[in-house]
Backbone bond lengths (Angstrom), bond angles and torsions (degrees), N, CA, C in turn:
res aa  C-N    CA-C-N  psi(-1)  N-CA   C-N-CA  omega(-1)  CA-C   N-CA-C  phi
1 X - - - 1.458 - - 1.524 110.24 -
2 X 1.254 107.96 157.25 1.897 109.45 -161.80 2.240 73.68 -107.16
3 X 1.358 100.25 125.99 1.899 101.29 -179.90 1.272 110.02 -106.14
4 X 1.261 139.80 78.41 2.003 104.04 164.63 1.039 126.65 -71.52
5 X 1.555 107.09 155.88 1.746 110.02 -160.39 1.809 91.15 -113.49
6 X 0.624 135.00 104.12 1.323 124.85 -171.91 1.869 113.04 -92.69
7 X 1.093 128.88 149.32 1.357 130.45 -169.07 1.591 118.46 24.04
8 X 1.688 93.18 55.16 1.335 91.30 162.28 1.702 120.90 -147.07
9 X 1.578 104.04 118.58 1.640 106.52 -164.98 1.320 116.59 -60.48
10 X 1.547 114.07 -44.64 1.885 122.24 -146.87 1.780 93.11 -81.34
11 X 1.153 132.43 -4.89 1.253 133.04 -175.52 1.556 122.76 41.94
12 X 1.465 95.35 42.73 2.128 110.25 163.04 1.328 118.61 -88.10
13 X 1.445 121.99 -17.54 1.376 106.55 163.33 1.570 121.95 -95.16
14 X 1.427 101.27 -9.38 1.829 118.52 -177.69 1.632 87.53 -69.20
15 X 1.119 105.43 -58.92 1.749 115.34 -148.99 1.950 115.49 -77.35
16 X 1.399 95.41 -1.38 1.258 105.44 179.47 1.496 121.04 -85.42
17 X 1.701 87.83 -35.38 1.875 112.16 -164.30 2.022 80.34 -92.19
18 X 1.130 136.07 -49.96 1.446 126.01 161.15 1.521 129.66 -17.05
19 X 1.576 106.30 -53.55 1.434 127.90 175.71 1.476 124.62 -53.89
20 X 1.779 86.61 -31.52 1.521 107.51 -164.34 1.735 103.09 -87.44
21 X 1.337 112.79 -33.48 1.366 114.60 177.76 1.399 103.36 120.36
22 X 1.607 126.03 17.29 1.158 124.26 174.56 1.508 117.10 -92.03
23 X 1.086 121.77 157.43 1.979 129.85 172.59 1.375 89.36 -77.02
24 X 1.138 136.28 116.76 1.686 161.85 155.02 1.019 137.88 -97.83
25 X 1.630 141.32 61.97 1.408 117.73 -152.86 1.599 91.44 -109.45
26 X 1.574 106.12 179.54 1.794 101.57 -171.80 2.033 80.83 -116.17
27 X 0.860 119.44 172.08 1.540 150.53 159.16 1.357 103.55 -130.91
28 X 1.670 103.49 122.16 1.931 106.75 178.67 1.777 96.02 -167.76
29 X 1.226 104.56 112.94 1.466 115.22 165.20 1.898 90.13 -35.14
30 X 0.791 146.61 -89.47 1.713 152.55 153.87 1.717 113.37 21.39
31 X 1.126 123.66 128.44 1.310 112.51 152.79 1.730 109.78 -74.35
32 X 1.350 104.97 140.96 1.767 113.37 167.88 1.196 105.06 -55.71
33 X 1.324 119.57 163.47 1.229 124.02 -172.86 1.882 105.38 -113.70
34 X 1.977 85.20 -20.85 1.844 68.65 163.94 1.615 91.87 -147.71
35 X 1.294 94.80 170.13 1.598 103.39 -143.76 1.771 96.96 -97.10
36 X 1.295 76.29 134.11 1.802 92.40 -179.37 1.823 108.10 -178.26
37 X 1.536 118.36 178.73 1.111 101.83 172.36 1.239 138.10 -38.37
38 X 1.819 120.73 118.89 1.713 101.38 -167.46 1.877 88.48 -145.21
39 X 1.400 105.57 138.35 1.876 98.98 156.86 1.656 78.75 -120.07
40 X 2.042 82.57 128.17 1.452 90.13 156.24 2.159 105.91 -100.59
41 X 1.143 82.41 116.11 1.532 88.01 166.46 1.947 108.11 -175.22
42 X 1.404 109.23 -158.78 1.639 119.40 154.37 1.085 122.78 -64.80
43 X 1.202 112.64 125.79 1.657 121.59 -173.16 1.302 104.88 -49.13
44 X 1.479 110.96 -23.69 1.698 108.29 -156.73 1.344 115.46 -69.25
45 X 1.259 91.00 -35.06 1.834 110.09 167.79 1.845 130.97 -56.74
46 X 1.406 100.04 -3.14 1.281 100.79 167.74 1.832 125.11 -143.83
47 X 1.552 84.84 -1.05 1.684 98.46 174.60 1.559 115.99 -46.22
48 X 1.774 115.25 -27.35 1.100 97.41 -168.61 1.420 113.80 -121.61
49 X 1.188 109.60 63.13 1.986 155.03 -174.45 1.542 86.17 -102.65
50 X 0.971 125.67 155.28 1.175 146.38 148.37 1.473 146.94 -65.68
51 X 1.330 102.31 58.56 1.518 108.80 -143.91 1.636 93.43 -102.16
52 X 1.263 94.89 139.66 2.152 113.11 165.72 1.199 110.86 -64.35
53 X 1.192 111.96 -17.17 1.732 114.81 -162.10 1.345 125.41 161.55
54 X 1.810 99.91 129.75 1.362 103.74 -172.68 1.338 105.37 -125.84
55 X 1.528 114.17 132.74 1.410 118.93 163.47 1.576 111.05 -105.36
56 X 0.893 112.39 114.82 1.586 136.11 -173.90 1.817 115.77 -90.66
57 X 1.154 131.66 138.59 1.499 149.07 -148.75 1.297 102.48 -121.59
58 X 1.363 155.62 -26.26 1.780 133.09 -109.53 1.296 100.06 -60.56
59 X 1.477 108.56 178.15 1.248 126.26 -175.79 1.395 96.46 -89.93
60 X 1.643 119.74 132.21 1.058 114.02 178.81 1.499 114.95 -113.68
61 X 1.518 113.35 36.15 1.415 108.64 -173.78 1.778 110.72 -76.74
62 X 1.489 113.31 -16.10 1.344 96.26 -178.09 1.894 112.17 -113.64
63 X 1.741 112.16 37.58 1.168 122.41 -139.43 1.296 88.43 -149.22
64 X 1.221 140.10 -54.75 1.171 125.08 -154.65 1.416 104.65 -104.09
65 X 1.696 108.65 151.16 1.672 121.80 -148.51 1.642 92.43 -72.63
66 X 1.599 125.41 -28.18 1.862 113.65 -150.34 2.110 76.14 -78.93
67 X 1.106 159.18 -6.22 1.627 142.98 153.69 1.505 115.42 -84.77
68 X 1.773 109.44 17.59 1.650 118.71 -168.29 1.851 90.23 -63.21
69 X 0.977 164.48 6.21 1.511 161.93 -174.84 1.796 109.22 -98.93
70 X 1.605 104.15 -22.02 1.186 116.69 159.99 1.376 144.67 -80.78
71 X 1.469 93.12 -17.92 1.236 96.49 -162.56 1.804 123.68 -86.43
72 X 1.683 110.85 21.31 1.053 102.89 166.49 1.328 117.05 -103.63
73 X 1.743 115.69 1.37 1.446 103.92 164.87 1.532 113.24 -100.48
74 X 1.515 106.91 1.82 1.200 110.00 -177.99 2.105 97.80 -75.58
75 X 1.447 109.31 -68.38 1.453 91.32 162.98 0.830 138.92 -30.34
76 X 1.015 146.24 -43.81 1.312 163.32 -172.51 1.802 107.51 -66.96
77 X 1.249 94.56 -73.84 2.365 82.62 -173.76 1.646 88.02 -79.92
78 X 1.617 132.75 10.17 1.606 101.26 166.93 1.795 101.89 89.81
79 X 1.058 107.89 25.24 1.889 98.05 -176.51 1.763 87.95 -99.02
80 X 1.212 134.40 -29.29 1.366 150.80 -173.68 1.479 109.11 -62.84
81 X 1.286 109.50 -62.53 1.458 134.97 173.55 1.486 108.04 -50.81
82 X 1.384 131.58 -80.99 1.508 131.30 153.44 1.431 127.00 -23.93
83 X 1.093 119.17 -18.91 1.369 119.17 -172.85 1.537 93.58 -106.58
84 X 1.501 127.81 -40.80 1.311 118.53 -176.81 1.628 108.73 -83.46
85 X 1.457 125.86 -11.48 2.083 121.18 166.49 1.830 78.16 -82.31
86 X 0.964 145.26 -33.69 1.160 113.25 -171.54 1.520 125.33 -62.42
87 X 1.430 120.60 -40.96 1.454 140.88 -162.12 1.875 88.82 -85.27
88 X 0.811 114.85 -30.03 1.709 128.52 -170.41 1.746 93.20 -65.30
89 X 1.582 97.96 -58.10 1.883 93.08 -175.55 1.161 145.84 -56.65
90 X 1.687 83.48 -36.99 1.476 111.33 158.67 1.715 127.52 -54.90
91 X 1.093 86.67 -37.33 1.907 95.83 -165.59 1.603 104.89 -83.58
92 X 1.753 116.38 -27.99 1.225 145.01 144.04 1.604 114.24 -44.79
93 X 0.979 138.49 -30.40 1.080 132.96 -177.18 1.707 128.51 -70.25
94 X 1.994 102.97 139.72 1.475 89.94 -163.07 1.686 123.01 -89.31
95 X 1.656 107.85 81.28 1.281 125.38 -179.05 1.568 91.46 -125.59
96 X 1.828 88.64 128.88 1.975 96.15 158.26 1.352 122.38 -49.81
97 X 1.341 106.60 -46.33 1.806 94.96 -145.44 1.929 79.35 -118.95
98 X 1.432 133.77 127.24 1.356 152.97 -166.75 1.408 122.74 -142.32
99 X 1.122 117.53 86.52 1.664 111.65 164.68 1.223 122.81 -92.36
100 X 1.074 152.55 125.43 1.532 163.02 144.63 1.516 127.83 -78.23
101 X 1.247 113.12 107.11 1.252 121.37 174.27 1.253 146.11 -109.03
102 X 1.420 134.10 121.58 1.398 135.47 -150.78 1.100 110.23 -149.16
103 X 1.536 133.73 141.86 1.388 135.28 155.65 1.809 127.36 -41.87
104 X 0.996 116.30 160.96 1.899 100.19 -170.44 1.756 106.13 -65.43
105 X 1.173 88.76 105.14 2.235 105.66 167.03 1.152 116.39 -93.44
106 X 1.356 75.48 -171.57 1.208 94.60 171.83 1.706 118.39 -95.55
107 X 1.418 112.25 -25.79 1.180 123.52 144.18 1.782 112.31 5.50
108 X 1.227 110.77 -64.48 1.592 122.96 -168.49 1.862 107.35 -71.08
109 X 1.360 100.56 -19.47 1.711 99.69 176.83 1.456 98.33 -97.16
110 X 1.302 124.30 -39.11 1.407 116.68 -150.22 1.936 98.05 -76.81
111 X 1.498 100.94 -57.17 1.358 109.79 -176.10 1.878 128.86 -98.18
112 X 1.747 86.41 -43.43 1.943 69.74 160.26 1.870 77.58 -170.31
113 X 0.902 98.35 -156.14 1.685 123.46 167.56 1.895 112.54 -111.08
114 X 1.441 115.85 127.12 1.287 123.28 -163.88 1.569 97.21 -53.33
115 X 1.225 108.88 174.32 1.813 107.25 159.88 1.839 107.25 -91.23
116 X 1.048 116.57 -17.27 1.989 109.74 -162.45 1.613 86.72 -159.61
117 X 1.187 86.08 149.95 1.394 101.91 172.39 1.746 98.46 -150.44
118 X 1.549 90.78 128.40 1.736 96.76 -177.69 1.152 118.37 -119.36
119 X 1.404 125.27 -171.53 1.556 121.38 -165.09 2.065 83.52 -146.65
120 X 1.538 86.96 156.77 1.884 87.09 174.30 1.657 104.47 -83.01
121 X 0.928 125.91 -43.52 1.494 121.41 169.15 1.686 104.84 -40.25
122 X 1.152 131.50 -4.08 1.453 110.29 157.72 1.256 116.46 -103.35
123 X 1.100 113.07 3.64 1.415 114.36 173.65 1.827 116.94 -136.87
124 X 0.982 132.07 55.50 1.514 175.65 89.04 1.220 110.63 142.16
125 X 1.564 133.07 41.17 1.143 158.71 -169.58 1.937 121.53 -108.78
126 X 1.218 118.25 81.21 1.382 100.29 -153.24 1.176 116.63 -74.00
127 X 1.515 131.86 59.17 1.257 128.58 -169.49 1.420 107.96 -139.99
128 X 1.689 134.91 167.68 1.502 152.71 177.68 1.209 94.69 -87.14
129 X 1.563 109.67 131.18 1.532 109.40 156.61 1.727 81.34 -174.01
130 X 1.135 104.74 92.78 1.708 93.54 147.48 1.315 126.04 -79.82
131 X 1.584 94.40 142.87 1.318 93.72 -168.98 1.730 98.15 -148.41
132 X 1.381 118.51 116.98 1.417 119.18 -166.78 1.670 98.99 -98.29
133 X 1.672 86.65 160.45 2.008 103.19 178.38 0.998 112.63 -131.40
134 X 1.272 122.70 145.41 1.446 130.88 -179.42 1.724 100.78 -123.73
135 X 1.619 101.02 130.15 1.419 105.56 -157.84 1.608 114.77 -129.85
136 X 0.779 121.31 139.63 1.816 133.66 -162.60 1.537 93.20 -118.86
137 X 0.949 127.90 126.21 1.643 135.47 149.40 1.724 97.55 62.63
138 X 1.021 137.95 13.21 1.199 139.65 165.04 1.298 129.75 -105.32
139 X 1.447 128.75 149.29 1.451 133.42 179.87 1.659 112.89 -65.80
140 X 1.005 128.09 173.69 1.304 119.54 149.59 1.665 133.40 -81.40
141 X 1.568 124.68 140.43 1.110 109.27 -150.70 1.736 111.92 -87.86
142 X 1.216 120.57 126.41 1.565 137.64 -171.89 1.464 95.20 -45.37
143 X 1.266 129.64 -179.01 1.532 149.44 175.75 1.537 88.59 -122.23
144 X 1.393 123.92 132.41 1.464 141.30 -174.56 1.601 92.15 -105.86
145 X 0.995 142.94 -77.42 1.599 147.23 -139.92 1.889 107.84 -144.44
146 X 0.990 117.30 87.60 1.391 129.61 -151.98 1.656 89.80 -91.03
147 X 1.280 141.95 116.21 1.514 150.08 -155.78 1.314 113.29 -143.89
148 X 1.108 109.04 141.73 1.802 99.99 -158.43 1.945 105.74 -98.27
149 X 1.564 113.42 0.95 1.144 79.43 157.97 1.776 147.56 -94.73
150 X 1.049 104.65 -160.53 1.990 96.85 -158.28 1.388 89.00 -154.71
151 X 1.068 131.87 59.19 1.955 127.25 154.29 1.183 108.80 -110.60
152 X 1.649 84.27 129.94 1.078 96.87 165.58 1.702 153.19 -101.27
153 X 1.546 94.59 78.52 1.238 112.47 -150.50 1.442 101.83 -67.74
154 X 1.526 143.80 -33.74 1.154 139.94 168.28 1.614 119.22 -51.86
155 X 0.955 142.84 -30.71 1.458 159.51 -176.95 1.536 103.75 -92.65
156 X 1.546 122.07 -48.00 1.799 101.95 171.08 1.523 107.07 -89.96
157 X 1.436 135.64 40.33 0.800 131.80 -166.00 2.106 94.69 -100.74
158 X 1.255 104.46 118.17 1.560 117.96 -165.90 1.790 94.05 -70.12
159 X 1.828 101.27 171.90 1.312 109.00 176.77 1.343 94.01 -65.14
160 X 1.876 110.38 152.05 1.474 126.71 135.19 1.399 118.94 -172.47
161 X 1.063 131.97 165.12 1.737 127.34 -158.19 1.070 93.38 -59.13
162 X 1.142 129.98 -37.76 2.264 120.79 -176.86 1.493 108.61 -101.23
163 X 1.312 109.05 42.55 1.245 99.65 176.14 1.936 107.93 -98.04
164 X 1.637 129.31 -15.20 0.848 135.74 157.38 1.491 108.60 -66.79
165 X 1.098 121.09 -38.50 1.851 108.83 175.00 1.660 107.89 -73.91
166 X 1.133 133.97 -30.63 1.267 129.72 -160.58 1.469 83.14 -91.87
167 X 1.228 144.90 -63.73 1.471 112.99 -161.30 1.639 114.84 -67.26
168 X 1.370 111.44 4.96 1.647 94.87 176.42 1.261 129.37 -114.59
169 X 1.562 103.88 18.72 1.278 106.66 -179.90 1.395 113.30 -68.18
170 X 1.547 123.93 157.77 0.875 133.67 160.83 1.847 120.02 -85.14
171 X 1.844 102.56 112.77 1.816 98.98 -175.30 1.458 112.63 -49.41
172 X 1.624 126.25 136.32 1.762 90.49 165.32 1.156 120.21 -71.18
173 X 1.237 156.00 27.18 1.269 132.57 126.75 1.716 126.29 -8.16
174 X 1.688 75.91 -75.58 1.747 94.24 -171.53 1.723 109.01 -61.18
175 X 1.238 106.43 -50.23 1.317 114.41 -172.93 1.888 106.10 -55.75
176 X 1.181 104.56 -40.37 1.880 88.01 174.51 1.342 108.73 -84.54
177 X 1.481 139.98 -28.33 1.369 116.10 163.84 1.690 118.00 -52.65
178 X 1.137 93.95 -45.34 2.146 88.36 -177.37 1.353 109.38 -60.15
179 X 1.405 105.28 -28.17 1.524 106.15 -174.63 1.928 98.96 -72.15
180 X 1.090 129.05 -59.96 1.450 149.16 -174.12 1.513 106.62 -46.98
181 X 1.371 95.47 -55.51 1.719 101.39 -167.14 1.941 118.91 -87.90
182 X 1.406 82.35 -26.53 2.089 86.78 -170.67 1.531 96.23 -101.37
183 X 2.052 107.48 -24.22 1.709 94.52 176.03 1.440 98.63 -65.53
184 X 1.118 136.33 -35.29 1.376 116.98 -141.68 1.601 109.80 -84.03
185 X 1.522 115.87 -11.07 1.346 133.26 178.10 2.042 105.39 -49.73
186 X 0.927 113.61 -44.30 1.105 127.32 -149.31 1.980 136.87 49.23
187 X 0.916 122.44 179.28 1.268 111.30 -174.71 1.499 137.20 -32.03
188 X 0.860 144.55 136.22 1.625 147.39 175.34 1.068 101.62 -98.00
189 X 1.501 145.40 116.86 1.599 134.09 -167.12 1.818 82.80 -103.19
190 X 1.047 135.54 -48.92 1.246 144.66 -163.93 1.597 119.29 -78.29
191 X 1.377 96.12 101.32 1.754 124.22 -153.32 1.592 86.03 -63.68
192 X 1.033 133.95 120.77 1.726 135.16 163.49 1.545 109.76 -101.13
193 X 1.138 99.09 169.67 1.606 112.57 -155.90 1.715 97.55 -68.62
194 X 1.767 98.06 159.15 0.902 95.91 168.40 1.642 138.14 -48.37
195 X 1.363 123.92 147.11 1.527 133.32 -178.25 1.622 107.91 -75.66
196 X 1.313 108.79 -29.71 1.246 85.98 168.13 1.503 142.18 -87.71
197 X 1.191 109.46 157.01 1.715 107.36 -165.87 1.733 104.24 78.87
198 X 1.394 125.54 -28.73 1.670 103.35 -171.12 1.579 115.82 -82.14
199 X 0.659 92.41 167.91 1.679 112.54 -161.69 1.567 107.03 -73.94
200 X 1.417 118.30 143.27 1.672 103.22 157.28 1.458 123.76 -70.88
201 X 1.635 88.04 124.84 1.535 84.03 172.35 1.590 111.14 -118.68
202 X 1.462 127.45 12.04 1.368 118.93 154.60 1.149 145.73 -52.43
């Protein structure tokens, strides 16, 4: 499968679907941090490549509810607004098979409600982090290694300039199930309607 990884620097979901034998490249305003297929630029600039499948990242600093104390100056100069036509384009975009992933938003009022929302402790990571998906032509994603711990190391995680990169990595856990379970689907040649506004049907 040809994958884009869209807004994502540390390259764990690129490097997973890599392993597997898939074409993977990341798109990230960001340099990767490790070197492998990368366009650094606007996503917009390559959305309309021919891709089997995109798993998509956005930045959820002006989106997700735990900065909800912000969000009336975020309305206000429009940083709110931009961030939600952004997640819109994406989900808009003409790829069959589309996952989108975000911490709990507002996302779910503005545009729909995710289909799954997972935690890394189901996938062998013993820590809290919900983190919901919104899914186009895809199954819902299985729990690989179900582990009983629950810290929550993302949430006491103190100020520091990488403290927006460190909470968004993706554990590999997750990153080799998507790689395992959505690579193994193979191509969708048959462009389906836009993701946004449709309903879960997983």
């Amino acid at each position: 499968m040809k994958v884009l990884v869209a807004c994502e620097f540390s390259g764990a979901v690129r490097d997973a679907f890599l392993d597997l034998g898939h074409r993977a490249m990341i798109c990230d305003l960001l340099e990767t941090e490790i070197a492998g297929p990368h366009y650094r630029g606007d996503i917009r600039e390559v959305l309309t490549e021919p891709w089997d499948l995109m798993i998509a990242h956005p930045p959820c600093t002006h989106l997700s509810t735990s900065g909800a104390r912000h969000f009336k100056a975020k309305r206000e100069d429009g940083r709110q607004a931009g961030a939600i036509e952004f997640v819109r384009m994406l989900l808009g975009a003409p790829i069959a098979r589309i996952a989108l992933e975000n911490p709990v938003s507002i996302i779910s009022t503005v545009i729909r409600k995710p289909n799954q929302i997972i935690q890394p402790w189901m996938f062998g990571t013993g820590e809290t982090k919900a983190t919901a998906l919104w899914l186009k032509g895809l199954p819902l994603l299985r729990p690989t290694n179900m582990v009983t711990g629950r810290v929550g190391r993302i949430h006491a995680m103190g100020p520091s300039p990488d403290r927006g990169k460190e909470r968004s990595r993706t554990v590999p856990g997750i990153a080799a199930a998507m790689a395992e379970q959505w690579g193994s689907l193979g191509p969708l040649r048959i462009v389906q309607r836009s993701l946004v506004g449709e309903q879960a049907t997983s």
